[in-house]
N, C-alpha and C positions, 0 to 999 in steps of 0.2 A: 504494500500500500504506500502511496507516493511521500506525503507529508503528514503532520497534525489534523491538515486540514479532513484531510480524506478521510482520516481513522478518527475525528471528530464526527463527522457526516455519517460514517457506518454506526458508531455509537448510539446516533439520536435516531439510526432506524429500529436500533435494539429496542431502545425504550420507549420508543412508539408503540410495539408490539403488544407493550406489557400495560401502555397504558391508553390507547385507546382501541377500545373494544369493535369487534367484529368489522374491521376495514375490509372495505370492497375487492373484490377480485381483479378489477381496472386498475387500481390504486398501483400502480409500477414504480414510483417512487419509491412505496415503502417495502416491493419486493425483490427490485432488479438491483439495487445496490448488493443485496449479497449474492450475487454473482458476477458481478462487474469489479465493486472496488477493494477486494482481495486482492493481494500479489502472492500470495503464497499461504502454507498451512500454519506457517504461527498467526498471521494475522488473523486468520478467525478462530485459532483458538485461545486468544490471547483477548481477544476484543469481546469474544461470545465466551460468559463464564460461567460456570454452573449453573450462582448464585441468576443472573439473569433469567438462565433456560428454566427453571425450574419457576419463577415470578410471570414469565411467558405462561407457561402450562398449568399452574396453579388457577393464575388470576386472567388470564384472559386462552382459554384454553383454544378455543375458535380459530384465531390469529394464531397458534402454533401450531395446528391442523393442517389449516390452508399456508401457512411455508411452508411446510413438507409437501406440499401435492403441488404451490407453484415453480419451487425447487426441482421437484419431479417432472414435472412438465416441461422446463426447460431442460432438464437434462433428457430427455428422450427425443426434443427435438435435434440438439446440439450432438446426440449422437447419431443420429438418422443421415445427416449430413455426407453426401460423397466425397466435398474437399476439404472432409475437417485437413489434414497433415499438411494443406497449403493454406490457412487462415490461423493464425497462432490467435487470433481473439476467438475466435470458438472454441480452440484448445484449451486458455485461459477460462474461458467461462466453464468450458465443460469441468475441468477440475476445480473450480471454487465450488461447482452443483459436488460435486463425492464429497468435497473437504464440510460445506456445509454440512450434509446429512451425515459424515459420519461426527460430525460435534452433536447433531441431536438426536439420533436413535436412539443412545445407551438411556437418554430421560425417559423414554419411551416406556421401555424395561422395566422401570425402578417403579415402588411402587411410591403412592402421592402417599401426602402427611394423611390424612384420609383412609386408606388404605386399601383405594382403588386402585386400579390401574389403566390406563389408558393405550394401550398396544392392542388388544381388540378391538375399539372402536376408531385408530387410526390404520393400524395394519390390515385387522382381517375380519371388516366388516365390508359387506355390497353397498357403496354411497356414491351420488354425483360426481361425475368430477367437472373440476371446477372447468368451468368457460363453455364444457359442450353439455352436459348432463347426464350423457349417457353414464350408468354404473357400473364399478370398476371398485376389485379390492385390490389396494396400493400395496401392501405385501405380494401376494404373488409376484405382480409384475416388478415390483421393484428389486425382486432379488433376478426374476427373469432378465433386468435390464445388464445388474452390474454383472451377471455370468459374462453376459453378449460384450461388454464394455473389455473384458480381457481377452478378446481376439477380436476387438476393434481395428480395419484396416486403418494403416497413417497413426494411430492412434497407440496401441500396445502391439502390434503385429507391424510388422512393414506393410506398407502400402500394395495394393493387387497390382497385379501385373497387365501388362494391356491384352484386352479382350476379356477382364476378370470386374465387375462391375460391385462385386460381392459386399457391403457394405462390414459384414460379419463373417470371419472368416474363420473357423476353427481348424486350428493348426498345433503343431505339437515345439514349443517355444525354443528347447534348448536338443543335442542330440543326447542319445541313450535308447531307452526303451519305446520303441515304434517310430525311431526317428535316427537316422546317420549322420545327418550335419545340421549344423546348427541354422538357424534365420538369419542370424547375422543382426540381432537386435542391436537398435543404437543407445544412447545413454538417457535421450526420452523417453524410447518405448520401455526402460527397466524403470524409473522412476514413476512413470505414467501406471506401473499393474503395481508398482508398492501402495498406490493411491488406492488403485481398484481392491486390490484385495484387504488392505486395511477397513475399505469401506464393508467388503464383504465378510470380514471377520467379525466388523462389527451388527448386521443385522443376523447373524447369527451366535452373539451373545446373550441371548436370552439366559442361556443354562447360569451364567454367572449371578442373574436373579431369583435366582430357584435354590431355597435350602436343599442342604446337601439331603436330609434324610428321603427328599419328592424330587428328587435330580432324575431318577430312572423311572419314574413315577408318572411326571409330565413332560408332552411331545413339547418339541422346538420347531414349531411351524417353518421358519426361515430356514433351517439349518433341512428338516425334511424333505423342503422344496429344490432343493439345491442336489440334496442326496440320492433320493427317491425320484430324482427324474427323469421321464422315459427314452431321453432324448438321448440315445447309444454314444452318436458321435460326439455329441455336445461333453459328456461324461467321460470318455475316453481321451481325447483331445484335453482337459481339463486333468482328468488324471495323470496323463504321463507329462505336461506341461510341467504339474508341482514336482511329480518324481524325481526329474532329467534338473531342474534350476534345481531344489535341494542337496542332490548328491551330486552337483557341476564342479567341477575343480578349478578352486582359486587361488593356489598357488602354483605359481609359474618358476622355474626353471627348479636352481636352488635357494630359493629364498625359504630362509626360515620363515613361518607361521606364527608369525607373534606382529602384536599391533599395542605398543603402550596404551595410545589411547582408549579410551572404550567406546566411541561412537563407531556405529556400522559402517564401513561405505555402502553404495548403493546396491552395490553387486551382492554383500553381503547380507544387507535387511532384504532384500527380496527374497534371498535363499529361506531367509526365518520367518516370513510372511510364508513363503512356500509350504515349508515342515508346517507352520501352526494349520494354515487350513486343510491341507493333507491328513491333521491328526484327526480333528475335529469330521471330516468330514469322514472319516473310516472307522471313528468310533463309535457314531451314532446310530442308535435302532430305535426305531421307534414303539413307543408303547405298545404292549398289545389294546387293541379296541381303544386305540386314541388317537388313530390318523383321521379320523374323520374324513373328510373333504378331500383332504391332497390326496389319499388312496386312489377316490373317485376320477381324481384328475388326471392321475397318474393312467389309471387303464384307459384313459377317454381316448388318448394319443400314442399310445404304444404300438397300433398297428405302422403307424405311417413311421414313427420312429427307426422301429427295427426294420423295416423295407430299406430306409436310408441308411442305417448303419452297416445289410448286408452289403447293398451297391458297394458302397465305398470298400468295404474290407475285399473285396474284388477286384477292387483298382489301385489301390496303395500297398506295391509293395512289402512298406516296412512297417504296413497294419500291427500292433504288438499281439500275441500268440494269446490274451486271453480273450481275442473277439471271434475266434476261428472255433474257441471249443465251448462257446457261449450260446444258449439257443435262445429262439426270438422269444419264448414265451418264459420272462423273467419273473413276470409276476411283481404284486406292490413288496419290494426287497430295497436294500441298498445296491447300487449297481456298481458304487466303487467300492466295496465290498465284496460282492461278484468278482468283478474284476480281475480285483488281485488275488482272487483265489484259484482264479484259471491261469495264471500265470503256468508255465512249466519249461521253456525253454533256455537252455544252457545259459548260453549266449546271456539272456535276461538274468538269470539268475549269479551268474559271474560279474555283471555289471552292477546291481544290490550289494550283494555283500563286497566286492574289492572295493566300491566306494564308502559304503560303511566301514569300512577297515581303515581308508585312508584318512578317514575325517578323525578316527578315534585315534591314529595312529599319529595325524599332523597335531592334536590336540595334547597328545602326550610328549612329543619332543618340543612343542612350545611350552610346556611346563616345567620341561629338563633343563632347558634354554639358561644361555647365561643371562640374558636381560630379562628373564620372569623372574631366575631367584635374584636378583639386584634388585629389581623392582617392586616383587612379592607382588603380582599383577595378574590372574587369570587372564587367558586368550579367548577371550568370546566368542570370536568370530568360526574357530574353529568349531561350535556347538557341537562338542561330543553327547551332550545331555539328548540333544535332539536324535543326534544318531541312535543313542539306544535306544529309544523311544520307538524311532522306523522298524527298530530290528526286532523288537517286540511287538508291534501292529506285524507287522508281515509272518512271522512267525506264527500268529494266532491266527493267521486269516489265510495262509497258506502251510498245507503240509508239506508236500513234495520239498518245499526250501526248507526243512527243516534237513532231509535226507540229503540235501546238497550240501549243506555245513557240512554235515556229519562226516562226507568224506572226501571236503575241499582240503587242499593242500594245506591253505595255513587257515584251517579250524582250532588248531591248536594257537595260534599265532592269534585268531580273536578271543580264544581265551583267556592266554595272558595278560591282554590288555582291557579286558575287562576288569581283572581282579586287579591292575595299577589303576584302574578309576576308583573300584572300592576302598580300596586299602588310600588313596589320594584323597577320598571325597567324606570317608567315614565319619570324620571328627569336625564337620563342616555342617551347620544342620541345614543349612541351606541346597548341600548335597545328599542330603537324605532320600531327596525322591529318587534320584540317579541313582544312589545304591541300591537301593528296593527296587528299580527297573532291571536292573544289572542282574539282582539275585534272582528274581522272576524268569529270566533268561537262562540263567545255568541249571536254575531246578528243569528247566525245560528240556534241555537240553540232554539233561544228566538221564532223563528218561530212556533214552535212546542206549542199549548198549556197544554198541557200535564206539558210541562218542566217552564212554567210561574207559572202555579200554586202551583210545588213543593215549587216554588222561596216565595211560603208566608210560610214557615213552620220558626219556631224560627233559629235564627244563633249564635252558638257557634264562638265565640270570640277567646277560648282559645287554638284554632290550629294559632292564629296570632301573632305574637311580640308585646310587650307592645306599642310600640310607632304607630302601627294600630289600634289600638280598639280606642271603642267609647264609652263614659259614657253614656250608655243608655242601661239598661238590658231587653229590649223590643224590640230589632230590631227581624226584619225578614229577609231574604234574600235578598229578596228586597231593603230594608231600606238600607243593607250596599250595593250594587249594586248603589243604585243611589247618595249615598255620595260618592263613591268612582270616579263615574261620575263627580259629583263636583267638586273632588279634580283634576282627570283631565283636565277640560277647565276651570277652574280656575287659574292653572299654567299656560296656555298660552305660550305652548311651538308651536314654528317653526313646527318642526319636527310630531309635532302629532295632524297638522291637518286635513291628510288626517283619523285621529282616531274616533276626535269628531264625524261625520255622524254616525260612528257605533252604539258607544257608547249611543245618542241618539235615531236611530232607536231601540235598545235594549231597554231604557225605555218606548218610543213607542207600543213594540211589547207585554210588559212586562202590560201595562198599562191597558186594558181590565179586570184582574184576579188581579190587585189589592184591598188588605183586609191590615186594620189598620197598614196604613202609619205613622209614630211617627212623636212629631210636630215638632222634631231636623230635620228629612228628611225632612218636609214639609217646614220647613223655608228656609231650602237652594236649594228645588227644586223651589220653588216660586219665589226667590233672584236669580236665574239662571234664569229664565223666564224673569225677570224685565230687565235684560241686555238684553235678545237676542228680547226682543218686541222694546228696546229702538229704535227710529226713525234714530238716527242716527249709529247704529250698524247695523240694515238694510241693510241701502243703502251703507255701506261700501265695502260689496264681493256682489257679485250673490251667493253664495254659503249660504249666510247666512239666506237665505229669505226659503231654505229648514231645515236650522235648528230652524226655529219657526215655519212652517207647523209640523215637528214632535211632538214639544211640545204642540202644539196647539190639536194635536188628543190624545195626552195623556189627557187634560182637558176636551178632548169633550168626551172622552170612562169614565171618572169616571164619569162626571156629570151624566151620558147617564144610566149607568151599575152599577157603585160602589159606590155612593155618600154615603148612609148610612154608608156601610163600613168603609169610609174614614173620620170619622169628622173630625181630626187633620185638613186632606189637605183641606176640604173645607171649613174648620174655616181662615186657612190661603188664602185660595183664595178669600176668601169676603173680608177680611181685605185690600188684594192685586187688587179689584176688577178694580182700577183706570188700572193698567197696560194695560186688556180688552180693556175700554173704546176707553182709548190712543190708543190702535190700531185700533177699528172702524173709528176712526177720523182724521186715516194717512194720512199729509200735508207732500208732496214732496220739496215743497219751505222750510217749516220749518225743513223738515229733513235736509235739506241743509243747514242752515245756524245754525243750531243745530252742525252736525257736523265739520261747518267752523270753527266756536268759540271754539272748542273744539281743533280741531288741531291747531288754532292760541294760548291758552294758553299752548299747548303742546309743543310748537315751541320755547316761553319762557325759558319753564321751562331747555330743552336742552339747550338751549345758555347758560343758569343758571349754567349747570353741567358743563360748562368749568373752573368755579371758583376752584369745587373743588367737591367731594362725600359731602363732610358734608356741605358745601353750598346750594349745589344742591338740597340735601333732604329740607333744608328750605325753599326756592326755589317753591317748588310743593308744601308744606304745605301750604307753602299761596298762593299759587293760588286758590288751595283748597278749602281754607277757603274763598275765595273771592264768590266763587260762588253759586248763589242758591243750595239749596240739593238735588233738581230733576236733576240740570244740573254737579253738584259734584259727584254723584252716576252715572253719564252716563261717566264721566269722567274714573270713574273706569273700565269700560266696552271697552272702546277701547282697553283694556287690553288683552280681549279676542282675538282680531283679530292681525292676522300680517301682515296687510297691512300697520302702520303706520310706519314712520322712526324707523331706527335698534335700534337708541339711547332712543327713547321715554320709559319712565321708570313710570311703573302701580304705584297707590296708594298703599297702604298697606291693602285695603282688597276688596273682589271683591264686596260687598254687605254693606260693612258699618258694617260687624256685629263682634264680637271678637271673635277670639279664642275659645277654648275649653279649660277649664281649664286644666292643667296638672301641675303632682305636681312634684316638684323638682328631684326626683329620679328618675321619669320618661322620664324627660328633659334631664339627662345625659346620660342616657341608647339610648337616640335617635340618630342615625346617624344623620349625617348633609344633606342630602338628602332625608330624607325618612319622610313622616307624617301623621297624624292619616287620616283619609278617613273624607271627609269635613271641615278641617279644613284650613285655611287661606296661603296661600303660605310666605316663609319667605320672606324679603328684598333683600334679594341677590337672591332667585329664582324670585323675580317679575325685577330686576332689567335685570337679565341675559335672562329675558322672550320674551324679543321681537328685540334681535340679530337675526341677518341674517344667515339660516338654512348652510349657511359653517361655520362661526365662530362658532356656536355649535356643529359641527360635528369635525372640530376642537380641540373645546375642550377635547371631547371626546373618540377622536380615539388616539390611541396608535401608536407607528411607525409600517409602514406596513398595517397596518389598512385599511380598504377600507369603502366608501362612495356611496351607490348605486344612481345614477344622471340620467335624463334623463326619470325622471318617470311621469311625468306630468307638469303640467304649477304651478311657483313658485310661494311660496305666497307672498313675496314680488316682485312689479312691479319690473322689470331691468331698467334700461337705457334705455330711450327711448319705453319701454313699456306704455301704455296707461291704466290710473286707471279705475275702472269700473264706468260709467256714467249713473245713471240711469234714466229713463225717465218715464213718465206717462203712455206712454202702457205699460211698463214694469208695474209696482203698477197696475194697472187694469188687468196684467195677473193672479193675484195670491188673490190680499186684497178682489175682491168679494167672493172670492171660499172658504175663510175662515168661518168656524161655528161657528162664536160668536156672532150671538143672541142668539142661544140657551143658552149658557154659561153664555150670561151677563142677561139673563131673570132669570136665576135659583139663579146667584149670586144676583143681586137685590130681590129677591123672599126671598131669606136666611136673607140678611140683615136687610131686614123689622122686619123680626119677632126676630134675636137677637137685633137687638132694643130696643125691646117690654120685650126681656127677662132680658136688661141688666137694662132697669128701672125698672122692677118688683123686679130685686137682689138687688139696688138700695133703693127703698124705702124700703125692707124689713130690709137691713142692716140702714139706718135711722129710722127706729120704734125701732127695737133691741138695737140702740144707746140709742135712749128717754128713752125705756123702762128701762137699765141698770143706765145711772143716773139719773131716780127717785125714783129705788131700794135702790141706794147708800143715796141719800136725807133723805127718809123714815129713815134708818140705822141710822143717822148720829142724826136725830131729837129723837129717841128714848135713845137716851144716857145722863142721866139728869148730871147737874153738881154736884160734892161732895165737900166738906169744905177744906177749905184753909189747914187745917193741916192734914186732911184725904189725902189731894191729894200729900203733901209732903212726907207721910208716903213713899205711895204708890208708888211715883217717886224714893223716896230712895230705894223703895226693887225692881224698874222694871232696876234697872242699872244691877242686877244679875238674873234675870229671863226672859225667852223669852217671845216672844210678845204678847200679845191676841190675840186666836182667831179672834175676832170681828176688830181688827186693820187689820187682816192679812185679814180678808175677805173683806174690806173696799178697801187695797190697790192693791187686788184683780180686782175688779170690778174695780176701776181707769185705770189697763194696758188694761183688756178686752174691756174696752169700746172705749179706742182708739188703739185697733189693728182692730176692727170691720173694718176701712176705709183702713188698712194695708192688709189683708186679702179679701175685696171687691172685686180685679181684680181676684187672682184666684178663688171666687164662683163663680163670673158672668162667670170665663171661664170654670171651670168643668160644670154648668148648662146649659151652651151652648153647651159642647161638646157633653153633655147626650143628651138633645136635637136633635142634629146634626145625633145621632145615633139610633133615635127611630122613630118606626112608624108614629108618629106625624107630621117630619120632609118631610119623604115621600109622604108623603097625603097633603100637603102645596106646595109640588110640584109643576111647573105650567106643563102641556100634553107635553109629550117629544116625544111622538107616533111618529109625521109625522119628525121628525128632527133625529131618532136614526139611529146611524150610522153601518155599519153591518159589523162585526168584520172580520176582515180580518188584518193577516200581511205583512209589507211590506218584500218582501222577496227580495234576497241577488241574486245578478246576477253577473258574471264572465265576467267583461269588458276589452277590450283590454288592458288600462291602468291598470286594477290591475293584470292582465297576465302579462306586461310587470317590473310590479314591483317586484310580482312575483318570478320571474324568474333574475331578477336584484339583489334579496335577495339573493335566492341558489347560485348564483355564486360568489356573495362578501365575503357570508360563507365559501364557498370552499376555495376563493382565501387567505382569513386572516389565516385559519387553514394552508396552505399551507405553507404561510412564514414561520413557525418553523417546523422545525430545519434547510429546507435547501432552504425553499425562493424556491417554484417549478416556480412560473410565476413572481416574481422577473422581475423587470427591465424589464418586455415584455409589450408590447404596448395597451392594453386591452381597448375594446373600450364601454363596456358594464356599465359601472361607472368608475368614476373617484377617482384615488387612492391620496392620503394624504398625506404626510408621513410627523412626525410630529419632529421638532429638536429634 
């Protein structure tokens, strides 16, 4: 907008609006300036403010009506137009008509102080339209318009060709899937669909006004109409358009992927306009017995649709492969759901995942980068969050791509990098959705046996940053899979409870095709076991009595299937055998007062921290130290759960055991957030570890920032909430149905015989002792003595000469003979492991026949609650990107999560 003067003029058309009632349809004064004296999208949204839109709609509701539909109307004629791309003032007006509408839809949505709403009676009622009469519901056609507007000739499409008059031209925008070369978009036609599809994201946020608990509940008319419609070509063109610009490659040669700044370029916000309405549009179904209308509308035109959709896939070549296995009769369905479900072609399917690989892949060495850790700076632009998001929609909505990971070349190579996002993003709660997408992925995947057995092949270390690896040049896939597991319910975050189930069904799933487990993994999957069997971590949640049924079929599938394979873990399960027992001989009274005394010294130790932090820590050490070591080591375990008060502050390790050594150079190179996979959580993450899931979202969100709520029942009790009370039918619904006699017969069965082995290594290293000092004896007695002046001789020339032989062999045999007791525990433990590993071990066996378990995974179901979380994700997404530059749903009353905004 030019000067004062201009953006004074548009001002006084604002509050014309509001304050005189029901102006004339002729009146052009008061509606052509907001089309004319914008120059761009801050200006109207900087000049039109909430506070105004809502004094519009309140108090002169009429006058907000009719701008919407004379807005509309110009914008439908501005698009109808054959030389919009040679008039830059109909370019101009046309984009001030998007920019417009999309500042006033989101009012639309919301509901009035009243608690009415007006999106029915402007959207998707039959009324006059203004200047002709005829009746017309401005919903339909208005999302019908801005579809058309994203393969607008001149406009978002290049311009037709001579002999091509086509006003509308659906085309497939970038190359990839049903398309080999690109248009050759210019830098207006990419900023021109940023407009359009912003506009279009926005009449399909309704769901953002919709509590979460009736999100699945109630249809999203705009978003249906868009989704559900019959028009093959229109759908298809529209789908591989978002697909191809999302996963387009925007790095060019060798340039690092890192951008200090955090504004998009244009290249960039188009690609995340792409992913949002890609998500939105694949995730939608609509209600049962609630499409009403669009149903109807939908079958009205289906025939001529699919007549034009066969044509064409007859004539276009590079048609993409799920319109050839697609039949006309789709029925009222989602068709970009269809879609990507007939997907099947190599080619397509190489193009998805190498490009998801790449974006996750560019996104990871921008965070390894020297100018992220200098700057401590996330890469935006690479949206790896977005990419797993794609890779979980397609994965759900196609199976065949699931069998393509499975035996893609680097399927292993996205696994790794998925667990550098977890293990990157874990202690970040703003990363919390991306971890839980991520884990939703592996449990998926882990299904498949095919993809469990890749998981034993050796794992390259050196795709991860120094401060992820593991001192142990023997891991397998596996091995770093389930320290990384560790390292998650370890930390004992709020936020990534709903994570843990996965994570564990994943070692579960994974557990059958396990081969030489290392005994770094073994000690800490074992030490993970020892809390979640503890009695009184139990009866803490309902929840938690599924997370030792999963661990418990993890021990019952090696015993069963892989025991040889595994000596490490079953050296460490005998050792751990007690844990077993303890749970055959689960006392409900004793879990009870097990965990009463526990939260009564926990209850101390908080009053303690009112003194001071470094009090405090004193504080817990000696309570600590007060208590037995079965009952100090369960102390540490309530750590895991977040049912106890916010302020209760975990010991410093989850298992009693230390650290991983790391060396100085190492230590500095490590962010303050971030740490090797099994290793110990710091002081500050255990202490921040069991605040209340706002104060860490809190912490972590940025102003603006949003917080998706209403996703399920919270892990801390509320006010007046009632803790979980458990009772004796409850312990007898689940402790019979557990499989451990088998488990505790084989562990006893083991035990016996390294017994047997550890006294045999035992006396052989005591004969070796006798045997070596009566060596030495022997020696010592064959050395006669020489004459007084001989031996002085002697002593005078050994002050310059080195030592005998026979001395050096003497002092020799003195260290050997007492490292023999030094060196005792590891023969007895390599002879055991050998042991553990040989057909010996097998044949000692006691009959597993009638007890084996028949392999089957627990597979991964699509519950209302993760629907609803879902979908509470995509739009918190939408709504955080939205705030910059100009804050689209800003200050609008969104009822789908609760927003934050932080000082």
């Amino acid at each position: 907008m030019g000067g004062e003067n201009s953006k004074l003029a548009f001002r006084k058309c604002v509050f014309r609006l509001a304050e005189q009632r029901s102006l004339p349809d002729n009146a052009e004064d008061a509606w052509s300036p907001f089309w004319i004296l914008p120059d761009g999208p801050h200006d109207v949204f900087s000049l039109v403010t909430p506070a105004d839109i809502r004094r519009i709609r309140d108090t002169a509701q009429e006058n907000y009506i009719k701008l919407i539909d004379k807005v509309f109307d110009r914008l439908l004629v501005l698009k109808a137009s054959k030389d919009l791309a040679k008039n830059p003032t109909s370019t101009k007006q046309l984009l001030n008509c998007i920019r417009i509408l999309t500042r006033l839809v989101p009012f639309v949505y919301e509901a009035c102080p009243d608690g009415s709403s007006t999106e029915d009676i402007i959207l998707w009622t039959q009324r006059p339209r203004p200047g002709s009469g005829a009746d017309y519901m401005l919903g339909r056609q208005l999302v019908s318009a801005v579809v058309d507007l994203l393969f607008t000739s001149g406009f978002t499409v290049p311009p037709a060709t001579v002999g091509e008059d086509a006003v509308v031209r659906y085309t497939i925008w970038e190359n990839g899937i049903g398309q080999t070369a690109s248009l050759g978009s210019s830098k207006e036609h990419i900023a021109n669909r940023i407009e359009v599809l912003r506009l279009l994201l926005v009449l399909c946020s309704k769901t953002m006004y919709v509590p979460a608990a009736r999100s699945t509940a109630l249809p999203n008319r705009a978003l249906h109409a868009v989704a559900y419609n019959s028009n093959k070509r229109m759908v298809l063109c529209l789908l591989c358009s978002l697909i191809n610009t999302s996963l387009r490659d925007r790095v060019q040669g060798w340039a690092i992927p890192y951008r200090s700044s955090t504004a998009l370029d244009p290249s960039d916000e188009l690609s995340l306009h792409a992913f949002q309405t890609l998500f939105i549009l694949l995730d939608y179904q609509t209600p049962a017995n609630k499409a009403g209308d669009e149903d109807a509308d939908s079958a009205e035109h289906s025939a001529d649709a699919d007549a034009d959709a066969d044509a064409d896939a007859d004539a276009n070549a590079n048609t993409p492969s799920m319109i050839l296995v697609t039949g006309t009769a789709t029925g009222a369905q989602n068709l970009f759901r269809v879609f990507i479900a007939k997907l099947h072609r190599t080619q397509e399917f190489d193009y998805l995942i190498s490009s998801i690989i790449r974006l996750l892949d560019e996104a990871m060495r921008a965070n390894m980068s020297i100018m992220a850790s200098v700057t401590k700076q996330s890469t935006r632009h690479a949206m790896p969050q977005e990419a797993c998001i794609l890779l979980w929609i397609l994965l759900e909505n196609n199976s065949p791509l699931k069998n393509y990971i499975v035996d893609h070349n680097n399927s292993l190579k996205l696994f790794s990098v998925l667990l550098y996002f977890m293990l990157n993003g874990y202690s970040d709660p703003s990363q919390a959705g991306m971890v839980r997408t991520i884990s939703h992925i592996l449990h998926y995947l882990s299904e498949d046996s095919r993809f469990a057995t890749r998981l034993m092949q050796p794992f390259d270390q050196s795709i991860l940053p120094g401060n992820m690896r593991i001192a142990d040049a023997s891991l397998t896939h596996a091995d770093f899979m389930i320290n990384t597991v560790f390292t998650l319910l370890s930390a004992s975050k709020p936020y990534l409870v709903p994570v843990y189930s996965n994570l564990l069904l994943l070692v579960r799933n994974v557990s059958p095709y396990l081969t030489q487990v290392s005994q770094t993994t073994a000690e800490k999957f074992i030490s993970l076991f020892d809390i979640i069997s503890s009695p009184a971590f139990i009866i803490t949640e309902p929840y938690h009595i599924r997370w030792l049924i999963y661990l418990i079929e993890v021990f019952d599938y090696v015993v069963h299937y892989r025991a040889a394979d595994n000596p490490c873990l079953m050296y460490t399960m005998v050792k751990a055998r007690s844990c077993f027992t303890r749970l055959r001989s689960f006392d409900l009274d004793k879990a009870k007062a097990e965990l009463a005394m526990l939260r009564e010294k926990k209850g101390k130790a908080d009053s303690a921290r009112t003194i001071g932090r470094a009090q405090s820590h004193v504080a817990i050490a000696s309570i600590s130290s007060d208590l037995p070591d079965d009952v100090s080591s369960r102390l540490s375990s309530i750590s895991l759960t977040t049912e106890t008060t916010d302020s209760a502050r975990p010991p410093r390790s989850i298992d009693g055991a230390a650290s991983p050594t790391v060396s100085s150079k190492a230590r500095g190179k490590r962010p303050d957030n971030v740490q090797a996979p099994g290793s110990n959580p710091s002081e500050h993450e255990q202490s921040s570890a069991l605040e209340s899931p706002t104060a860490q979202v809190d912490k972590g969100k940025g102003k603006g920032k949003s917080h998706a709520a209403g996703k399920g029942k919270s892990v801390n009790a509320a006010p007046g909430q009632k803790q979980f009370q458990p009772s004796v039918e409850w312990v007898f619904s689940w402790l019979p149905d557990l499989p451990l006699d088998p488990i505790i017969g084989v562990l006893d069965t083991l035990a016996a015989h390294i017994d047997r082995i550890s006294e045999e290594v035992q006396r052989n290293a005591d004969a070796a002792a006798v045997a070596a000092a009566a060596e030495a004896a022997d020696v010592a007695a064959m050395q006669q003595p020489e004459s007084a002046a001989s031996r002085g001789d002697v002593k005078a020339d050994a002050l310059h000469q080195p030592q005998s032989p026979t001395r050096q062999s003497a002092d020799s045999t003195h260290i050997d003979s007492g490292s023999v007791f030094a060196m005792e525990a590891v023969d007895s433990t390599s002879a055991i492991i050998h042991w553990l590993s040989s057909d010996a071990m097998i044949q000692a066996l006691p009959d597993l026949e009638d007890s084996m378990p028949e392999i089957r995974p627990r597979l991964q179901g699509l519950s209302p609650a993760m629907i609803v979380w879902f979908r509470s994700l995509l739009w918190s997404l939408i709504y955080g990107s939205g705030m910059k530059p100009f804050g689209i749903w800003k200050n609008t009353h969104v009822r789908l999560f609760v927003v934050k905004h932080s000082a």
